[in-house]
N, C-alpha and C positions, 0 to 999 in steps of 0.2 A: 532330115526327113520332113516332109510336108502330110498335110493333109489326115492327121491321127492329132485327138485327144489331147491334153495331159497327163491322162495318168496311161493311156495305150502307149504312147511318146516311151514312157517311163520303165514299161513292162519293154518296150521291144530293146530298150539297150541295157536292161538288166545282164549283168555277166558272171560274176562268180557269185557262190553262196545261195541258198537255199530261198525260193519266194514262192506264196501265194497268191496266185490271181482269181479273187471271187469275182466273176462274169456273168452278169446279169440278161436275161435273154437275148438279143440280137444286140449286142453291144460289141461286137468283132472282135470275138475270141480264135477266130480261126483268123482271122488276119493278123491278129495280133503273132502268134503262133510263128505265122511262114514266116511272116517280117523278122522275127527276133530269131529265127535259125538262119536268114539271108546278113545280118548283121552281126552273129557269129562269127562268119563265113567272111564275110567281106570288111567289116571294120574292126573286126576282134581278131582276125587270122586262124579260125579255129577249124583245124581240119576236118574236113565234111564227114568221114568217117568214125570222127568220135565223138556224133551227135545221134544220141536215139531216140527217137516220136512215139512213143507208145498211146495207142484210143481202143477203145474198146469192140468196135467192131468192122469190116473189113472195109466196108463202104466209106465210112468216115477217115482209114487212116490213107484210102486210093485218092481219097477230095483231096485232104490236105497235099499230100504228094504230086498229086496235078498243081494244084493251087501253089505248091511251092514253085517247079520247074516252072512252071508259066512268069512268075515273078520274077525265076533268074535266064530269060531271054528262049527256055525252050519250048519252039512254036507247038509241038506239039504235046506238050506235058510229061512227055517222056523221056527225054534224053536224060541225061548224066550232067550236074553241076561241073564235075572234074571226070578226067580220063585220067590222072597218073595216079592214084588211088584209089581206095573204100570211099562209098558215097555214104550220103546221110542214111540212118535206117529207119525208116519208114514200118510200123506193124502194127497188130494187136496184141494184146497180153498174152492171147493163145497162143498166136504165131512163133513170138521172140520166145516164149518159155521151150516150148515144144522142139526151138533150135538148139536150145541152148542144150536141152537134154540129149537131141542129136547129134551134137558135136563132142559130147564132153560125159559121153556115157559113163559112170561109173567112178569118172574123175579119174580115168587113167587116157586118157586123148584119143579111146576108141569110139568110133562113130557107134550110135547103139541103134537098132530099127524098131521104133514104137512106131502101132498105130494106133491113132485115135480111134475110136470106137464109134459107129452111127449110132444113132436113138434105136435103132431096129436092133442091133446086136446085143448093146445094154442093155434092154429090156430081154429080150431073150437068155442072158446072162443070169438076169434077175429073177427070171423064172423059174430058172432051172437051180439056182441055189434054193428058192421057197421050197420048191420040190425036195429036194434035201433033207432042207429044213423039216417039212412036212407033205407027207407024200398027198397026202390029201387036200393040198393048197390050189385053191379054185380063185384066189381071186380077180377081180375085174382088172384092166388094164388102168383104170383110172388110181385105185389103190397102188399099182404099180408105179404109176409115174409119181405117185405120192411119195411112195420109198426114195424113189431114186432124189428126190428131191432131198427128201429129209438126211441122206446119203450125203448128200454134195453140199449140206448144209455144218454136216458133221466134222468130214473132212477139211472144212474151213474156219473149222473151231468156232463154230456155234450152238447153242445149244441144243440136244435131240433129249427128251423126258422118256423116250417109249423102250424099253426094252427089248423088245422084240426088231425093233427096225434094227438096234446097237448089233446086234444077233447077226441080222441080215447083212449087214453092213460089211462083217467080216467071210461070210461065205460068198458073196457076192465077187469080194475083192479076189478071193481063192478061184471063182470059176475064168474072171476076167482075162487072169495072170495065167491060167491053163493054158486060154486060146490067145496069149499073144497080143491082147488086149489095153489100153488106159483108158480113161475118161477123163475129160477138161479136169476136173476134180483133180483125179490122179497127178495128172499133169502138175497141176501146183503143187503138191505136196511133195515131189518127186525132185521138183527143182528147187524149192526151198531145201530140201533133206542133202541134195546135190553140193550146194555152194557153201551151206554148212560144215560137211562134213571132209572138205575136199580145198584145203585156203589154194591150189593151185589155180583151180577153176575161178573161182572168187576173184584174185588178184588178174587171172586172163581179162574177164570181164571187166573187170577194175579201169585197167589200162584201157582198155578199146573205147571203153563208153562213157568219158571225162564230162560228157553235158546229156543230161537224161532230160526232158519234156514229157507231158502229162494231162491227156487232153480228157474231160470228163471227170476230173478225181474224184467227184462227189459219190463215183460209183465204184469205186474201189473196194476189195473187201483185207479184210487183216492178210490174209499170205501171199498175195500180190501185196500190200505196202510194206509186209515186210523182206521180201526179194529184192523191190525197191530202194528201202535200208540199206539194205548190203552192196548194192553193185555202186549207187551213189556215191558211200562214203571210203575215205573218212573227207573227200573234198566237197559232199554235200551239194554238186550242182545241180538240184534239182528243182527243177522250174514247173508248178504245178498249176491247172488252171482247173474252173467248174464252177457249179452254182447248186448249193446247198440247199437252194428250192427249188430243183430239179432233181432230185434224189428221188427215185420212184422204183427200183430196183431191189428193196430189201428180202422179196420173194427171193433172190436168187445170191443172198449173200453180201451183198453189198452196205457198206456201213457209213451211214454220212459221219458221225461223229468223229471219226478219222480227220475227216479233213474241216469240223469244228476244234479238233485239237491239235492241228499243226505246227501254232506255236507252241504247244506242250513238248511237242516230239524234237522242233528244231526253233528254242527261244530267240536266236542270232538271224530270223527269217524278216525279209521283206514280206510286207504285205500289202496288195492293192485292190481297189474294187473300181471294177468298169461298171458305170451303173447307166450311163447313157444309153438309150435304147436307139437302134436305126433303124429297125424291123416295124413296129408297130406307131398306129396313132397315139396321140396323146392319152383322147378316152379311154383308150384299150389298157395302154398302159396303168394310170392313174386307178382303173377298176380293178387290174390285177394285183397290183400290189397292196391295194386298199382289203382284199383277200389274204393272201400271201402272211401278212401281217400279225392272221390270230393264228399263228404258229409261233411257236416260244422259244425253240431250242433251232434256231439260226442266226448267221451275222444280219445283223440288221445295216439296211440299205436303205438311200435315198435313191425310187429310180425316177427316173427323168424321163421324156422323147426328144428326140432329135426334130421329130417332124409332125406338123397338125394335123395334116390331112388326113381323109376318114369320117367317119359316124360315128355316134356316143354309141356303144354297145347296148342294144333292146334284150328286153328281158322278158318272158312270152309264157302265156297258159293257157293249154288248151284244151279241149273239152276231153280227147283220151288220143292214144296213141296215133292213131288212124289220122283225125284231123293235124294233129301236128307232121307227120308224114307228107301228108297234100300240100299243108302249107307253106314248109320246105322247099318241095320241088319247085311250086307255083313261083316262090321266091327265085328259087335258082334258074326258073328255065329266064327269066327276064335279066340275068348276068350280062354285062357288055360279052362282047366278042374278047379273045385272049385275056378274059380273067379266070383263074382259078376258084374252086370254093372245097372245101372241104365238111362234110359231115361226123363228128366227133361220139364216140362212143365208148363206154366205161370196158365193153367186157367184150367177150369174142363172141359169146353165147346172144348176147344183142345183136351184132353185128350179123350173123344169117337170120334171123327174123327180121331186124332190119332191111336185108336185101331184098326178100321174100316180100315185103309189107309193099316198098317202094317199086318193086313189079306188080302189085296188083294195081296199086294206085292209080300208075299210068296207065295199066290195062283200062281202069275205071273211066279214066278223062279220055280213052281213044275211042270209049264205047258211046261218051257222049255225043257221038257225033263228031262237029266242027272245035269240040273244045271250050266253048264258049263259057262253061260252068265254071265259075270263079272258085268254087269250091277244092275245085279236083284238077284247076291247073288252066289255063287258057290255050296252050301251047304243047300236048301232047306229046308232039314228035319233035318238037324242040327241047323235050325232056331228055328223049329218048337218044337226042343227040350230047345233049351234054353229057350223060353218062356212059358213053361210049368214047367220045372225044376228048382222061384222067386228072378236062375242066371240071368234074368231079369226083373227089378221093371218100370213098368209107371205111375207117376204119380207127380200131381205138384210142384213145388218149396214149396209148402207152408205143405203138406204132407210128403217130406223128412227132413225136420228140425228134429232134432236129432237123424237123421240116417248115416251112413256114407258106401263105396260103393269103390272097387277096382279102376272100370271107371265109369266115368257119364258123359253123352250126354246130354246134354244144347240143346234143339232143337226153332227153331221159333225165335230167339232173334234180332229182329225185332223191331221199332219204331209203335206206337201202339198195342203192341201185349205185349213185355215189354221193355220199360214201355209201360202201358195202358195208353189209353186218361183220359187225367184231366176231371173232371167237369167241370170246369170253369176253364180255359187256364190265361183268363184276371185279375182272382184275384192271382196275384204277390205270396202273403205269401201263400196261399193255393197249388198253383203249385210246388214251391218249396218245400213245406212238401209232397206232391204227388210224385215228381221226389226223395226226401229222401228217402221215403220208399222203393217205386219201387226198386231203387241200394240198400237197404237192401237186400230185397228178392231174387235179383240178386246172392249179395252174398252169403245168406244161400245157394242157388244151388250150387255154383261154390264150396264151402267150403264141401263138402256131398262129393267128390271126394278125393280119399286114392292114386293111383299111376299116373292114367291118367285121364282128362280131355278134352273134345271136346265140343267145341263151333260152332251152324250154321247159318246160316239162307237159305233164299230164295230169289233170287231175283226176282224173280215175282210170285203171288199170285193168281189165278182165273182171269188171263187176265191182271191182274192190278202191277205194278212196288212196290215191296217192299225196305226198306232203313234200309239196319244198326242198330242193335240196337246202342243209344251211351253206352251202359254197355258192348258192345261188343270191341267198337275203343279202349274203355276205359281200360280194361284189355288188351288186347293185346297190349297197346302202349308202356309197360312198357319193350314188348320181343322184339321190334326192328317192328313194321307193321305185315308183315306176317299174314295178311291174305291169304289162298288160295284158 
């Protein structure tokens, strides 16, 4: 094999026995990925069908599955490695779980019909158990979706303190099961409960799926790794890959520590780290990990670039939201031709104010006249094109994870805004895991940037004095200050 790394080289002829692959942003974890399931397949003899791909969401495991068949000769991404048997399985955790329970209902080889539940049914579900509960239960939908969280958090054997949700929890589960119902939630617990209790099922599994892959582990949570456990062992081929400063997920269960404790779980594991970047400038890079860095509980990394090209990432203040808005576009509308830019943002509740703010703006510069006001943009309907023509994307830090973008504007980086306020400031270990994540998701933004990078903030906000993000002092301290 030509044209990969050393340690990529390393990763893609790994074959039996348990490895992690820490992968550091655009360091070609997906290449690495198809490659080591096409050298399964072709130098290891390993039949396509008892190779399974699990990522976390549907888009990501359709790339990789194009990305593989294109590597092995099919022009269109879709054909079949082989026609005399099972091909490789391609899915999400949802998917493969949600099969397995369909195939293997009960543990006696009857097909069983679960359906998944919409947000619109669960919540309804959820209602009607409150009601129940108390006939007088008015509350807002936002409370609701709070439950259901704290729900899905339970079921996944994480902590819930409230009594009252532990309550809801179980009447919830009784109205779901009335009408015929599960939820992602359910799902896992159903198919852990499944292969547990069932060594037939277990051992079917066993047999079929001799090499398991592992795209994202850092977002894993306990009852998906320990399903994984099981169908794995006891041959252990499980080929894991992720970046433990990408871990931005624990809103929803997901537990980086897992995959900081890997060797804990499987001490006889290979371990690698891709830390060559191919995605970004040198600057970019060099600034990001120069961040990245005042988190404490990660492997630590040397990252590198591949390639110079690029601008030292600017770091910008400006008078309040309004002017930094103008001077975005103004920026953006002077984009070459077929470059992308991205607009970065903490939260959803910014992001339509943000849309809002950036239609008036250009309203502003089209009422100038010719445009000529440097203020509010030179170029109008050159605005007005680029954001029509997804040459620019808005939307939050947590929405651009594995995406990547010519330039990308970091907007609002801001104390309170990101990081967001704690819950609870006074409990010591909980803030610290709160400020950890936060310079995560920091990162994923900063890291989404291909040649240039801009960072801003505001210094005052609706009358009121805004401060620095520290993710902001934080990367830039590593370029000499230069704030402007």
């Amino acid at each position: 094999m030509t044209g990969f790394n050393a340690a990529q080289l390393q990763a893609i002829e790994h074959k039996d026995g348990p490895m992690i692959v820490v992968a550091g942003p655009g360091s070609g974890k997906t290449t690495v990925l198809t490659h080591r399931i096409a050298h399964l397949i072709d130098a290891c003899h390993v039949q396509p069908g008892s190779i399974l791909v699990i990522t976390f969401t549907r888009a990501a495991a359709q790339e990789m599955e194009y990305r593989f068949r294109r590597l092995n000769g099919s022009h269109d991404g879709r054909s079949p490695v082989r026609k005399d048997g099972p091909d490789v399985c391609f899915g999400t955790f949802h998917s493969f779980f949600l099969k397995i329970l369909q195939e293997y209902a009960s543990g006696q080889g009857r097909r069983g019909k679960y359906r998944i539940a919409e947000p619109k049914e669960a919540l309804s579900a959820l209602r009607r158990a409150a009601e129940k509960n108390d006939r007088s239960a008015a509350d807002t939908s936002d409370y609701y979706d709070y439950v259901l969280h704290q729900i899905g958090r339970i079921k996944n054997g994480l902590e819930c303190s409230d009594p009252k949700i532990s309550k809801l929890r179980y009447l919830y589960d009784d109205e779901m099961s009335r009408r015929g119902l599960i939820d992602f939630d359910d799902m896992l617990v159903r198919c852990l409960e499944l292969i547990k209790k069932e060594p037939a099922v277990l051992e079917g599994l066993r047999m079929r799926f001799r090499y398991i892959m592992v795209d994202e582990f850092q977002d894993i949570n306990p009852v998906q790794f320990e399903i994984l456990q099981l169908i794995s062992g006891p041959r252990n081929n499980l080929f894991v890959v992720g970046d433990d400063d990408q871990s931005i997920y624990a809103f929803r269960g997901s537990d980086p520590s897992i995959m900081l404790s890997f060797k804990t779980y499987y001490p006889d594991s290979a371990f690698l780290r891709l830390t060559e970047n191919y995605r970004s400038s040198r600057s970019i890079v060099r600034a990001s990990a120069k961040l990245i860095r005042h988190n404490k509980r990660r492997y630590s990394k040397r990252l590198t670039a591949a390639r110079d090209r690029g601008s030292r990432p600017v770091f910008r203040q400006y008078a309040d939201p309004w002017e930094e808005a103008a001077a975005v576009l103004e920026d953006i509308s002077g984009l070459p031709d077929g470059k992308d830019a991205a607009v970065l943002y903490r939260t959803h509740k910014a992001g339509s104010e943000i849309g809002r703010m950036y239609s008036e703006v250009m309203d502003d510069a089209a009422e100038s006249g010719a445009g000529h006001d440097r203020r509010h943009g030179k170029e109008p309907i050159a605005l007005r094109e680029a954001l029509r023509g997804k040459k620019i994307h808005l939307m939050t830090f947590h929405a651009a994870k594995g995406l990547e973008f010519d330039t990308v504007y970091i907007i609002r980086a801001e104390e309170e805004i990101t990081p967001g306020k704690a819950k609870d400031p006074r409990d010591k270990e909980r803030f610290f895991e709160h400020i950890e994540e936060e310079r995560r998701i920091f990162y994923v933004a900063m890291t989404r940037a291909k040649d240039h990078l801009q960072i801003s903030c505001a210094r005052s906000r609706q009358g009121r004095k805004c401060r620095r993000s520290r993710f902001m002092r934080e990367a830039a301290g590593l370029l000499g200050g230069g704030i402007i």
